[in-house]
C-alpha positions as a Markdown table, in Angstrom:
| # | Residue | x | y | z |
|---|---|---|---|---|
| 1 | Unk | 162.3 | 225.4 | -78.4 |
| 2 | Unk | 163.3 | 228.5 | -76.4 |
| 3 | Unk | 161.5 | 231.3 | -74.6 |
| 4 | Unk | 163.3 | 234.3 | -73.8 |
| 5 | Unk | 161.8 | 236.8 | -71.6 |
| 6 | Unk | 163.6 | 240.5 | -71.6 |
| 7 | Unk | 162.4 | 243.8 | -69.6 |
| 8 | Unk | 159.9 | 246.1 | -71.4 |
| 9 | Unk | 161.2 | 249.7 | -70.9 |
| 10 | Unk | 158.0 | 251.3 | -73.2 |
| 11 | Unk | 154.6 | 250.3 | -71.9 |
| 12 | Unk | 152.3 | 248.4 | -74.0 |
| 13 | Unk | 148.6 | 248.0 | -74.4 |
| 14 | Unk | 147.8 | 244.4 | -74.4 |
| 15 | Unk | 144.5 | 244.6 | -75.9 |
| 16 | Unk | 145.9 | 245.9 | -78.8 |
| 17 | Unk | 149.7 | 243.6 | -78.9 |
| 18 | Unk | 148.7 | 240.9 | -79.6 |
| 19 | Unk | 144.8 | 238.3 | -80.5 |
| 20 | Unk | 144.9 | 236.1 | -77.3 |
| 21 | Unk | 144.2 | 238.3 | -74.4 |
| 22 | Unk | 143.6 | 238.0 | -70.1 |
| 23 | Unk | 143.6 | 241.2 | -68.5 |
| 24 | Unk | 142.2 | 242.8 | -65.3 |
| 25 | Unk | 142.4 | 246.4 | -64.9 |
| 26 | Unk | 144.7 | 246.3 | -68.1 |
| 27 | Unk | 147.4 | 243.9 | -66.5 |
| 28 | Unk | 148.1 | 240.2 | -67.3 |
| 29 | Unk | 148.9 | 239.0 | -70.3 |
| 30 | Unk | 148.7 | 239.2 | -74.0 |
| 31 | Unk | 149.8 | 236.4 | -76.8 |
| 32 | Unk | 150.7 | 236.6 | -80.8 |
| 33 | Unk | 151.2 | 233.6 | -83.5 |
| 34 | Unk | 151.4 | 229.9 | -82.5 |
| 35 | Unk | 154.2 | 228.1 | -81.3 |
| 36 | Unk | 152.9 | 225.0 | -80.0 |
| 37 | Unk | 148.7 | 223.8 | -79.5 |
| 38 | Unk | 148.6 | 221.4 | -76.4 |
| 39 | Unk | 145.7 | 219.5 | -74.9 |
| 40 | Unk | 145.7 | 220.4 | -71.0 |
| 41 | Unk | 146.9 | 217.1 | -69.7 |
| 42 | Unk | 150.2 | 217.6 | -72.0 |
| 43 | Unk | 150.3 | 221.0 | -71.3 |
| 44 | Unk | 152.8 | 221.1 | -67.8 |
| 45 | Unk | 154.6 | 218.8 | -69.7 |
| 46 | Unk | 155.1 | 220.9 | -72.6 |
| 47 | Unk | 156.3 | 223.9 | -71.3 |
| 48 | Unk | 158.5 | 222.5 | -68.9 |
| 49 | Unk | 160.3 | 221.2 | -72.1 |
| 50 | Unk | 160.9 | 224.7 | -73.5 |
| 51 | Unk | 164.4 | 226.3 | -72.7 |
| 52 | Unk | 163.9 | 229.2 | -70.7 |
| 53 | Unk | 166.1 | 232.8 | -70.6 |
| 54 | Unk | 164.3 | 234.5 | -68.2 |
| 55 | Unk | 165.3 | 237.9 | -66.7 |
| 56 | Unk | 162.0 | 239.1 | -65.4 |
| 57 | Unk | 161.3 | 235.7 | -63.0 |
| 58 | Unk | 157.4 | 236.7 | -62.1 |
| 59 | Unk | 154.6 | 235.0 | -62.5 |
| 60 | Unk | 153.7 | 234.6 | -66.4 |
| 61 | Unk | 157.5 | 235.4 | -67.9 |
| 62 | Unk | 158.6 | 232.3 | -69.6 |
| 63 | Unk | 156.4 | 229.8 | -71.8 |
| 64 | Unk | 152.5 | 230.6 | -70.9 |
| 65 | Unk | 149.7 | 228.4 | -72.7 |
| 66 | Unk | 146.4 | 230.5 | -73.1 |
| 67 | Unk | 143.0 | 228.6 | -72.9 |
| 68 | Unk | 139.2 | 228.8 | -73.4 |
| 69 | Unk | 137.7 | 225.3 | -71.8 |
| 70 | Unk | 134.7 | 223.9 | -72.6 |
| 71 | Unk | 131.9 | 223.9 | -69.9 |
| 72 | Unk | 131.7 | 220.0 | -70.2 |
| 73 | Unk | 134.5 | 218.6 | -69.1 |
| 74 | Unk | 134.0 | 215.6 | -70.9 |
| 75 | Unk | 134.4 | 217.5 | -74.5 |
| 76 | Unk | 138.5 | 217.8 | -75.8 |
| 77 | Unk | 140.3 | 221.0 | -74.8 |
| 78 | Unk | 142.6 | 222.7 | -76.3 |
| 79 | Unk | 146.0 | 224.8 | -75.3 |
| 80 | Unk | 147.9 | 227.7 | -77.4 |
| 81 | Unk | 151.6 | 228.6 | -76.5 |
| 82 | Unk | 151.6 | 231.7 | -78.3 |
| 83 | Unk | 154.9 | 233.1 | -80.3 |
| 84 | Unk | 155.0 | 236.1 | -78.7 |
| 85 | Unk | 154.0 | 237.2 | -74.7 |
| 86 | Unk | 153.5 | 240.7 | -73.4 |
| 87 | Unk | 152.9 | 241.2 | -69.6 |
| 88 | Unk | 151.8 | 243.9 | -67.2 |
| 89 | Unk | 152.4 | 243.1 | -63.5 |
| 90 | Unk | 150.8 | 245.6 | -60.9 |
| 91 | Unk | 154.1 | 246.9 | -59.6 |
| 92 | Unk | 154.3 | 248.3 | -63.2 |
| 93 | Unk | 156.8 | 245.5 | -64.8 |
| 94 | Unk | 156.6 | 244.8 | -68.3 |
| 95 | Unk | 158.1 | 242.0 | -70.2 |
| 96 | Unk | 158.3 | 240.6 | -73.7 |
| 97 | Unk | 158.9 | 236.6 | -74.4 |
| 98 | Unk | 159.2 | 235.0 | -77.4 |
| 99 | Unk | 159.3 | 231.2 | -78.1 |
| 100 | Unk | 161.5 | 230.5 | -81.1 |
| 101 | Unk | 162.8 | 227.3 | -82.9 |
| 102 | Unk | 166.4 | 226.2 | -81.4 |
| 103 | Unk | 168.6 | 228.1 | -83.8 |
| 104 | Unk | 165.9 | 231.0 | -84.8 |
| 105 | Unk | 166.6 | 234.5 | -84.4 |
| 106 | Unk | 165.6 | 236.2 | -81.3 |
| 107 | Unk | 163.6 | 239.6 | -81.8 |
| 108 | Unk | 163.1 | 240.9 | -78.6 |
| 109 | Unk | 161.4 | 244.1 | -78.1 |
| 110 | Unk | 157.6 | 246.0 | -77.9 |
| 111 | Unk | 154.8 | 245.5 | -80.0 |
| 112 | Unk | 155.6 | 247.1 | -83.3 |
| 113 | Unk | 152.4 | 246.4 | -85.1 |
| 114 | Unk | 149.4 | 247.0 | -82.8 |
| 115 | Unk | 146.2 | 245.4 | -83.5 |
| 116 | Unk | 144.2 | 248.2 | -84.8 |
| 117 | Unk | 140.7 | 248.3 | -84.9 |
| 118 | Unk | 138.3 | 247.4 | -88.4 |
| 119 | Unk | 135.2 | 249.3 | -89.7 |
| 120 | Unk | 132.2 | 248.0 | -87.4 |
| 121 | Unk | 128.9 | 246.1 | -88.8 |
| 122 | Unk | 126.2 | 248.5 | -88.9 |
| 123 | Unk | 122.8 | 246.1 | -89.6 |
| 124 | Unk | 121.9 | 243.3 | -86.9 |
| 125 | Unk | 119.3 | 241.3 | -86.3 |
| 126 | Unk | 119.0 | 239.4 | -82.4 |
| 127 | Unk | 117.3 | 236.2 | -82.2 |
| 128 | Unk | 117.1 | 233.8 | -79.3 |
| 129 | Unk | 118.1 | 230.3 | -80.2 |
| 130 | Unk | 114.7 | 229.3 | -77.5 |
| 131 | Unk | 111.7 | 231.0 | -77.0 |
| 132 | Unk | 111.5 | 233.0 | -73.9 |
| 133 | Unk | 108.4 | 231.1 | -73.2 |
| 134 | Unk | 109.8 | 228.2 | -73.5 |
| 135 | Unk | 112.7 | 228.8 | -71.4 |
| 136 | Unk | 110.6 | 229.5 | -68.7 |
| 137 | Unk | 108.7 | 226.5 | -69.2 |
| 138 | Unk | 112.3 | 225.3 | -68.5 |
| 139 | Unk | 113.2 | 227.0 | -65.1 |
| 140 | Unk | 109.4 | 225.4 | -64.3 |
| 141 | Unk | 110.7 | 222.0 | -64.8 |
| 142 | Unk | 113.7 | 222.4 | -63.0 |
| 143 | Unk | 112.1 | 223.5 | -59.7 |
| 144 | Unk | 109.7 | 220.5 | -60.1 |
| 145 | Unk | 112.8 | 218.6 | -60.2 |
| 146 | Unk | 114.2 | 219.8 | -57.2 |
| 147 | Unk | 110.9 | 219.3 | -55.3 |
| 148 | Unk | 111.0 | 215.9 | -56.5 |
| 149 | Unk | 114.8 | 215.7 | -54.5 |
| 150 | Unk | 118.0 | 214.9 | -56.4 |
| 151 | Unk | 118.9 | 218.2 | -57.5 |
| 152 | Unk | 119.8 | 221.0 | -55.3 |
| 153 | Unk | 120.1 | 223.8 | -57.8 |
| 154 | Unk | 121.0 | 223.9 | -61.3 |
| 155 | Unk | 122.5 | 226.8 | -63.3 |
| 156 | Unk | 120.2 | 227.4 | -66.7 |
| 157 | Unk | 121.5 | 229.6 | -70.0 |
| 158 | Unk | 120.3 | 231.2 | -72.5 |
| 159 | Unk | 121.8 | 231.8 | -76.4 |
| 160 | Unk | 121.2 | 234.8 | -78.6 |
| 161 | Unk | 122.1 | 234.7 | -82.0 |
| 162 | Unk | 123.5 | 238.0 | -83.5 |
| 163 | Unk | 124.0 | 238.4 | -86.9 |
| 164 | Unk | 125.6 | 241.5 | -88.8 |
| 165 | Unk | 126.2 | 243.0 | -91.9 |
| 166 | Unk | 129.5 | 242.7 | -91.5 |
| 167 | Unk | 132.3 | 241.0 | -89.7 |
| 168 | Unk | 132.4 | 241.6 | -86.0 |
| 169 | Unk | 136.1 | 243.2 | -85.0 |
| 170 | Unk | 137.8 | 241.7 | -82.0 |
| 171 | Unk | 139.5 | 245.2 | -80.8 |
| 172 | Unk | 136.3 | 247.0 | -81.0 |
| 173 | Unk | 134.7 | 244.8 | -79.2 |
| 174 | Unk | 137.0 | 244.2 | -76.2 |
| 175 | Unk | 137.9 | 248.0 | -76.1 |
| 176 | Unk | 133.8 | 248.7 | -75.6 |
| 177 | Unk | 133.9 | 245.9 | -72.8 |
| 178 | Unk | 137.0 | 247.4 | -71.3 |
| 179 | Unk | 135.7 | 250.5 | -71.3 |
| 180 | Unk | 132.2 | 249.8 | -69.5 |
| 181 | Unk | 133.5 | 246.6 | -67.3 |
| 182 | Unk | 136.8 | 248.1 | -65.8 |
| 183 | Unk | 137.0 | 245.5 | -62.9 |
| 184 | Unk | 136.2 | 242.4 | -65.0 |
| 185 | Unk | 138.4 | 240.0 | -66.3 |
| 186 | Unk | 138.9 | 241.0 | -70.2 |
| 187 | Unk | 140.0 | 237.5 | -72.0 |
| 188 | Unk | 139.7 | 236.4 | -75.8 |
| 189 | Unk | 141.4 | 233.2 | -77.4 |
| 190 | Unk | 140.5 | 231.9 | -80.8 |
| 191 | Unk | 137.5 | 234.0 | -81.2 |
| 192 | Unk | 135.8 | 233.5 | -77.9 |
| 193 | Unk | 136.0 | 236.7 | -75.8 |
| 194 | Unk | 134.0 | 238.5 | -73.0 |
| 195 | Unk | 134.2 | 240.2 | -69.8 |
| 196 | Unk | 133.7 | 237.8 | -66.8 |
| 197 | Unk | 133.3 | 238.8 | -63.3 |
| 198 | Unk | 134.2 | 235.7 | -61.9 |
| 199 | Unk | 137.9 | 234.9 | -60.6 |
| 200 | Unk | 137.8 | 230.8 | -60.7 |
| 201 | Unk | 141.0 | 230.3 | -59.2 |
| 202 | Unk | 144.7 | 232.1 | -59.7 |
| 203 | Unk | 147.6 | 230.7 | -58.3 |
| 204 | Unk | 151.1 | 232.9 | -57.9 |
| 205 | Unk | 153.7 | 230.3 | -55.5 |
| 206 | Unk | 151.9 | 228.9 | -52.9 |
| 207 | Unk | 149.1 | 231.5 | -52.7 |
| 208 | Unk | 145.9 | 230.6 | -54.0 |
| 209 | Unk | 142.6 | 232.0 | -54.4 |
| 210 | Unk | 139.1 | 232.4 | -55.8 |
| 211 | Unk | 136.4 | 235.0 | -55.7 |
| 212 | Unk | 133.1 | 232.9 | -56.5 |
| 213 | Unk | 129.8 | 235.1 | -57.5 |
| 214 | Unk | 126.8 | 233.6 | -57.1 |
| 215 | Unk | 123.6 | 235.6 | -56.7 |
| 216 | Unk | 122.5 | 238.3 | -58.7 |
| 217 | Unk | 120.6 | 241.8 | -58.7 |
| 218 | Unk | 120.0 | 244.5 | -61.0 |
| 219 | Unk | 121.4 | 247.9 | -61.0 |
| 220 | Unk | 119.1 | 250.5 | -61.0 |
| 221 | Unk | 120.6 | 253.7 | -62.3 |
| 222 | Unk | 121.2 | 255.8 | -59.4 |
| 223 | Unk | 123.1 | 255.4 | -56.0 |
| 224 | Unk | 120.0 | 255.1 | -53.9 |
| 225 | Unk | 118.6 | 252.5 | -55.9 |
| 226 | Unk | 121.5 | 250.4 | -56.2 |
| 227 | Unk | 121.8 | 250.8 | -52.7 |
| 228 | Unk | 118.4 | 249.0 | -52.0 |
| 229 | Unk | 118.6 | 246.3 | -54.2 |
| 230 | Unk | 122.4 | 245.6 | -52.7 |
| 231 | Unk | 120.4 | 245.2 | -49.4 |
| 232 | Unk | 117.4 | 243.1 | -50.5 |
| 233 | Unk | 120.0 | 240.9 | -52.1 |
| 234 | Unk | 122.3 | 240.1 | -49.6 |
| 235 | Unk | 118.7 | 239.8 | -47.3 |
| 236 | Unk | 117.8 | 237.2 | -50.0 |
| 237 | Unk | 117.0 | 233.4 | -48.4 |
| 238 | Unk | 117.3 | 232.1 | -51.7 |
| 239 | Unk | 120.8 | 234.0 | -53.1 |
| 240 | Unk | 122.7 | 233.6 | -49.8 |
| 241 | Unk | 121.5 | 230.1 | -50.0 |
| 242 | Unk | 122.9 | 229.8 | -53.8 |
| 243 | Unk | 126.3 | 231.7 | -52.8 |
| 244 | Unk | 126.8 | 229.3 | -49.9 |
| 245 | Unk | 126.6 | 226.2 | -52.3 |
| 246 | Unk | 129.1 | 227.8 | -54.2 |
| 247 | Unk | 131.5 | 229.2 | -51.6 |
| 248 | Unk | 131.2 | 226.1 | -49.6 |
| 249 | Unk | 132.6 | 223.5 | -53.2 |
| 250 | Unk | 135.2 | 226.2 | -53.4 |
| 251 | Unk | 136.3 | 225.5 | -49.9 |
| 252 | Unk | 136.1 | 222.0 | -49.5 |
| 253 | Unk | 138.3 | 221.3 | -53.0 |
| 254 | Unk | 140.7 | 223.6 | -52.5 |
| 255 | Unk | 141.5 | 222.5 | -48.5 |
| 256 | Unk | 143.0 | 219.3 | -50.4 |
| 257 | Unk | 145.7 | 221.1 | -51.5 |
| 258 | Unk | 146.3 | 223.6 | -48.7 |
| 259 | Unk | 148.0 | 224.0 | -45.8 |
| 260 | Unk | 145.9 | 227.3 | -44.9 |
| 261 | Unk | 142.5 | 228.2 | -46.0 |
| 262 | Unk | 139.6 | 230.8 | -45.4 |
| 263 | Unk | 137.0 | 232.6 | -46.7 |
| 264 | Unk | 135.4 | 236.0 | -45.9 |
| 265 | Unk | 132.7 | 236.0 | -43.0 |
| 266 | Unk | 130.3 | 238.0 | -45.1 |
| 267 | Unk | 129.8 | 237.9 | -48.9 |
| 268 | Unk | 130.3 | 241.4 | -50.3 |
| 269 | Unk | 128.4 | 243.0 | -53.4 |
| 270 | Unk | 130.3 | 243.2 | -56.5 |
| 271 | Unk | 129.3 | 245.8 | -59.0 |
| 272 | Unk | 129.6 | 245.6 | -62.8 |
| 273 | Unk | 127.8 | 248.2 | -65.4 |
| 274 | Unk | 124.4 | 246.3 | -65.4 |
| 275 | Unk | 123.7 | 244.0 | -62.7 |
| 276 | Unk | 125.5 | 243.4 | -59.0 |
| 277 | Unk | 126.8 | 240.2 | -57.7 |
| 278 | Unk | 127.1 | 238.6 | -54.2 |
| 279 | Unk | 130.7 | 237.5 | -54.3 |
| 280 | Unk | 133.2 | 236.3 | -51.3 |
| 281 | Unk | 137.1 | 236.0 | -51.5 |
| 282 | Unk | 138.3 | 232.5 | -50.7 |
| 283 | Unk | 142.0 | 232.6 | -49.9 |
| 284 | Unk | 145.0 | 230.1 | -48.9 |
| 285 | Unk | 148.3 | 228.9 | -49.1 |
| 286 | Unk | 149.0 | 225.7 | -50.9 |
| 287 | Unk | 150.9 | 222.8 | -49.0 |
| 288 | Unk | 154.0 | 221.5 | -51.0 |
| 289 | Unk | 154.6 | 220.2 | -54.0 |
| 290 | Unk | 151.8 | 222.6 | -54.7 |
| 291 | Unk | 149.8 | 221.7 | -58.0 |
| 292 | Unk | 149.6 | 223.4 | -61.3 |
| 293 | Unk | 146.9 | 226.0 | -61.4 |
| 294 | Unk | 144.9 | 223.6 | -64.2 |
| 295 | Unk | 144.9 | 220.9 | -61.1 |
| 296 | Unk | 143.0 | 223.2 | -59.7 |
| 297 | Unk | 141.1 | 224.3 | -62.6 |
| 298 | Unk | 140.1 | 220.8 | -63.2 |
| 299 | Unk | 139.0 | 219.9 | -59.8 |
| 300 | Unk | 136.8 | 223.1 | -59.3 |
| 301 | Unk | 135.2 | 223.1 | -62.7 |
| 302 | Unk | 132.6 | 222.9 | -63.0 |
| 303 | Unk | 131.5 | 225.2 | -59.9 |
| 304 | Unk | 127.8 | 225.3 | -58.6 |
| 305 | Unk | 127.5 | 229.0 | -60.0 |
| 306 | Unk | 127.5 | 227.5 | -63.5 |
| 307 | Unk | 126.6 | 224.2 | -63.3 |
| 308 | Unk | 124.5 | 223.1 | -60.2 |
| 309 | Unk | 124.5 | 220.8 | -57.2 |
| 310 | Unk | 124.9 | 218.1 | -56.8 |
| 311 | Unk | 127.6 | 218.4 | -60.1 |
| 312 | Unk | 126.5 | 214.9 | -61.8 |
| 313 | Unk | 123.1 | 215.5 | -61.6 |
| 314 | Unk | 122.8 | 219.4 | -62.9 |
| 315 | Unk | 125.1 | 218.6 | -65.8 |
| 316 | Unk | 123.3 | 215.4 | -66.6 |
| 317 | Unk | 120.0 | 217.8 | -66.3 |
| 318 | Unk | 121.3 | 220.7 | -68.0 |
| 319 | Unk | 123.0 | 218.2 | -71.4 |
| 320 | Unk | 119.4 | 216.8 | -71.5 |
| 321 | Unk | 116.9 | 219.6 | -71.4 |
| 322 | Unk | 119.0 | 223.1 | -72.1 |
| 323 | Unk | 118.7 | 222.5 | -76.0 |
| 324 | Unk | 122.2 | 224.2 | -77.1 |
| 325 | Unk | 125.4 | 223.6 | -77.1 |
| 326 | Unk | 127.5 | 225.5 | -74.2 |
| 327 | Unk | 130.5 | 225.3 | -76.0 |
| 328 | Unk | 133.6 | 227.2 | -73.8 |
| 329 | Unk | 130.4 | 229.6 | -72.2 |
| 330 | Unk | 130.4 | 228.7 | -68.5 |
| 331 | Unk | 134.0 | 226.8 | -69.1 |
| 332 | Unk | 137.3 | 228.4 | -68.3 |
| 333 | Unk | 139.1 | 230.8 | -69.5 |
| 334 | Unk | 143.1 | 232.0 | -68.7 |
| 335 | Unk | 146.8 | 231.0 | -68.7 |
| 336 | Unk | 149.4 | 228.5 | -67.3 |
| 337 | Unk | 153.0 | 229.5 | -66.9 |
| 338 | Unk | 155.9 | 226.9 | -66.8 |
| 339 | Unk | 155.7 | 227.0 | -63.2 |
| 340 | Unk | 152.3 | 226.0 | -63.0 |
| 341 | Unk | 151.3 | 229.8 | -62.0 |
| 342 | Unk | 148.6 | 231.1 | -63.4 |
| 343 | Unk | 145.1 | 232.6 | -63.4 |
| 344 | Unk | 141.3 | 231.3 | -65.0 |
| 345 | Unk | 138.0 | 233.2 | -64.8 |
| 346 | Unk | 135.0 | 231.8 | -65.2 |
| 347 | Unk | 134.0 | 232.5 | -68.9 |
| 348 | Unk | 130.9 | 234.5 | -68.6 |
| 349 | Unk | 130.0 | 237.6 | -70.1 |
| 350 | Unk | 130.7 | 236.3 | -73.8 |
| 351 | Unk | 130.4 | 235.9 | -77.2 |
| 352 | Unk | 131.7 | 233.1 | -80.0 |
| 353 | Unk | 132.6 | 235.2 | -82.6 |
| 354 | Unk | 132.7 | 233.7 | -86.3 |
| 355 | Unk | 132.8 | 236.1 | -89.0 |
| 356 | Unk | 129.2 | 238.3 | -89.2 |
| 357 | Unk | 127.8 | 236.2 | -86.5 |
| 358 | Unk | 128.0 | 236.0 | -82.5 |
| 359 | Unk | 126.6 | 233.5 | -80.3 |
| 360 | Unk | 125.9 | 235.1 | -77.1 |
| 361 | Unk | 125.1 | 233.5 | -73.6 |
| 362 | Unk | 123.5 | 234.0 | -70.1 |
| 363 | Unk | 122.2 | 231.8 | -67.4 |
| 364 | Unk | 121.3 | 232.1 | -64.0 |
| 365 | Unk | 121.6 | 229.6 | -60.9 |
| 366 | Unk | 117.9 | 228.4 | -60.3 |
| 367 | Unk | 116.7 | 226.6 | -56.9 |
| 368 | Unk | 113.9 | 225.3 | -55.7 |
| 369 | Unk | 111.8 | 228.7 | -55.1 |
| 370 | Unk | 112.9 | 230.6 | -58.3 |
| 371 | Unk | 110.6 | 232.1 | -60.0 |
| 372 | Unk | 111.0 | 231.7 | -64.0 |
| 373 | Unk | 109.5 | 235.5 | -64.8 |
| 374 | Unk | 112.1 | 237.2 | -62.3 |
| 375 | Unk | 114.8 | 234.4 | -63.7 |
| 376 | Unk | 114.2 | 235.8 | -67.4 |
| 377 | Unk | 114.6 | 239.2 | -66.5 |
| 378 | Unk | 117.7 | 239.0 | -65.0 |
| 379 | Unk | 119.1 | 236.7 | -67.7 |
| 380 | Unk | 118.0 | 240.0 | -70.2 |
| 381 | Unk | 119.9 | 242.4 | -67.6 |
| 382 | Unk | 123.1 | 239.8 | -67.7 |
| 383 | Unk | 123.0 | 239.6 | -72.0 |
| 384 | Unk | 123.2 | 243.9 | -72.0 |
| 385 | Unk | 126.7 | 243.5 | -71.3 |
| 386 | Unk | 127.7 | 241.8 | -74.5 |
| 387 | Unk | 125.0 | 243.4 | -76.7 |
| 388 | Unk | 126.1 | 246.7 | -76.2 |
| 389 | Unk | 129.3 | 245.8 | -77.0 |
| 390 | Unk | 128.3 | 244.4 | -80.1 |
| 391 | Unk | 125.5 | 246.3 | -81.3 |
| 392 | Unk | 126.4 | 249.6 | -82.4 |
| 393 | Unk | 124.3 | 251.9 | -84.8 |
C-alpha cells in the first residue's frame, strides 16, 4: 500500500469530507472508505508498512488509524486506516492523503462529494436504561464502600435510551454539537460520536500533553451566576480533592516517559454550554525513543475521572454493580499517525448511534462525601449536551 499526501490549496470542512471525524475548533483530521482495520497492538506496525509520499511532513499527513476504544481495556479494540485523509493544522495548512493499492490510481485533490446532511427524526421517546432511584441507591452504596476503605473514588454513569421515528443523521448531529460546544473535541468513528471536553493525551515530536477535567458545576445562565458557582467549585474540598486524584495519575505515568514534566499550579475552570469543569494542563517533553501516542493511551486509560481509584478496584466495582454495558463511552477516542503522533480525548459527551436509536451516557466521579441527589442532577445537566443535539421538534 501507499499514502500520498499533497497540499490542499481550497479549504475544506472536515465534518462534512469525510464519516470518521476529530476536530477541535474545526482543525484535525477527517477520514473516508477503508483501507485497512487494525487492532491497536498491530496498528504502529501497520502503518509503518505503508509507503509514504509525503509533501506536507506535519503531524497527521501520511497513513493515520482513527479509533473509538472501549472503556475496559480488557474488551478487543479496533483501528480504521481510512482511504482518504483531510487535515487542518492551526497555521492554516491543509492536506489530502490517500492510501491506495500498489499499482492503483492516485486521485489527489478536495473533497468533491461532501457529506450532506438527511431529513431529521421528528418523534422520540427518552428512557433511562436505570431508574433514577435506583441509581442513587447506587452512588449510596458506593460511598459506603469507600467508608468501608478500598476504594478511593469511583466514576458512576448513566444510559438513556433514545429512540426516533426516524434514522438519526450523523452531520446533523455533529454540526448541532459543533455549533453549541466550539472548544470541545468534535470526534465520530463507526457510529459513535460526541463532543468531549477532555484532552487525554496528544503527542506532536517530543511534546506531550494532557488537560484532565475532573470536577464539575453547573452553569447558570448569566455571567454573575456562573461566576459564583466557578468560585464555590474551585472552593470545593471534595472536587479539588477529585481533580488532584486525577492530575496527580496523569503525572506520575507520563514522568516515565519524559525528560521534562509539569503541571499548572492552579486548576482553571473550563466552560462548555451546560456545565463548567475544573481542568489543569499537564505538559512535557518526552525522553528518546519517545513512544507512540497509543503507549500513552494505554498506560493512562483508564484515568480516575472515568474510572476511579485505586483503578482495579473502581473498574472491578463499576463491571459488577453499574448494570450496562460502557461500550467505547468513557474509552478513547482519536488518531495515530505513522510516526506515532497523534491525539485521543476522552470519549465523553456521546451517543452510539444505530439506525432510529441512540444510547446516550453520563457519569460523574463520586467520593466518599457525595451526595447521590446533587450527583443525579449534575449527571441530568452533563446528558443536555447530547439531547439537544438529538432531539429536535
Amino acid at each position: 500500500m501507499k499514502a500520498t499526501t499533497r497540499w490542499l490549496d481550497a479549504d475544506v470542512d472536515l465534518l462534512t469530507a469525510g464519516d470518521l471525524l476529530f476536530e477541535r475548533n474545526r482543525l484535525g483530521l477527517a477520514g473516508r472508505g477503508v483501507a485497512r482495520r487494525v487492532a491497536p497492538a498491530e496498528a504502529e506496525a501497520v502503518l509503518a508498512s505503508i509507503d509514504v509520499d509525503d509533501e506536507v511532513g506535519l503531524p497527521g499527513c501520511g497513513p493515520v488509524a482513527f479509533g473509538a476504544l472501549p472503556f475496559d481495556p480488557q474488551v478487543p479494540a479496533e483501528l480504521i486506516v481510512p482511504a482518504e485523509i483531510w487535515g487542518r493544522a492551526d497555521d492554516g495548512t491543509r492536506w489530502h492523503t490517500v492510501i491506495r493499492q500498489s499499482g492503483e490510481l492516485e486521485a489527489i485533490g478536495a473533497a468533491e462529494r461532501p457529506l450532506l446532511p438527511r431529513e431529521s427524526p421528528s418523534r422520540f421517546t427518552v428512557e433511562p436504561s436505570r431508574s433514577p432511584e435506583s441509581w442513587c441507591e447506587l452512588v449510596e452504596q458506593a460511598t459506603k464502600a469507600m467508608a468501608d476503605g478500598g476504594l478511593r473514588k469511583v466514576a458512576l454513569a448513566r444510559e438513556l435510551v433514545v429512540t426516533a421515528d426516524a434514522p438519526f443523521d450523523r452531520v446533523s448531529v455533529l454540526s448541532r454539537l459543533r455549533a453549541t460546544y466550539p472548544g470541545c473535541h468534535l470526534y465520530c468513528v463507526d457510529g459513535f460520536l460526541g463532543a468531549s471536553p477532555e484532552l487525554l493525551v496528544s503527542r506532536a515530536g517530543d511534546v506531550v500533553r494532557s488537560h484532565p477535567m475532573a470536577g464539575t458545576a453547573a452553569r447558570g445562565g448569566d455571567p454573575a451566576t456562573d461566576a459564583r458557582l466557578a468560585a464555590s467549585l474551585l472552593a470545593s474540598v471534595k472536587d479539588r480533592e477529585e481533580h488532584q486524584i486525577t492530575i496527580d495519575m496523569v503525572h506520575d505515568t507520563l514522568l516515565d516517559w519524559c525528560s521534562y514534566i509539569d503541571y499548572e499550579a492552579e486548576p482553571s475552570i473550563v466552560p462548555v454550554a451546560n456545565v463548567q469543569h475544573l481542568a489543569t494542563l499537564v505538559e512535557g517533553r518526552l525522553s528518546q525513543p519517545a513512544p507512540s501516542v497509543l503507549e500513552l493511551v494505554a498506560a493512562l486509560h483508564p484515568t480516575p475521572a472515568v474510572c476511579g481509584s485505586p483503578r482495579d478496584a473502581a473498574l472491578a466495582f463499576i463491571l459488577e454493580h453499574e448494570g450496562f454495558d460502557r461500550g467505547r463511552y468513557a474509552g478513547a477516542v482519536g488518531w495515530v499517525d505513522g510516526g506515532g503522533n497523534g491525539s485521543w480525548a476522552v470519549s465523553l459527551r456521546c451517543a452510539a448511534l444505530d439506525g432510529s436509536v441512540a444510547r446516550l451516557y453520563a457519569g460523574n466521579g463520586i467520593v466518599a462525601d457525595s451526595d447521590p441527589t446533587t450527583e443525579l442532577a449534575e449527571t441530568r445537566a452533563k446528558f443536555q449536551a447530547m439531547l439537544s443535539a438529538l432531539v429536535r421538534p
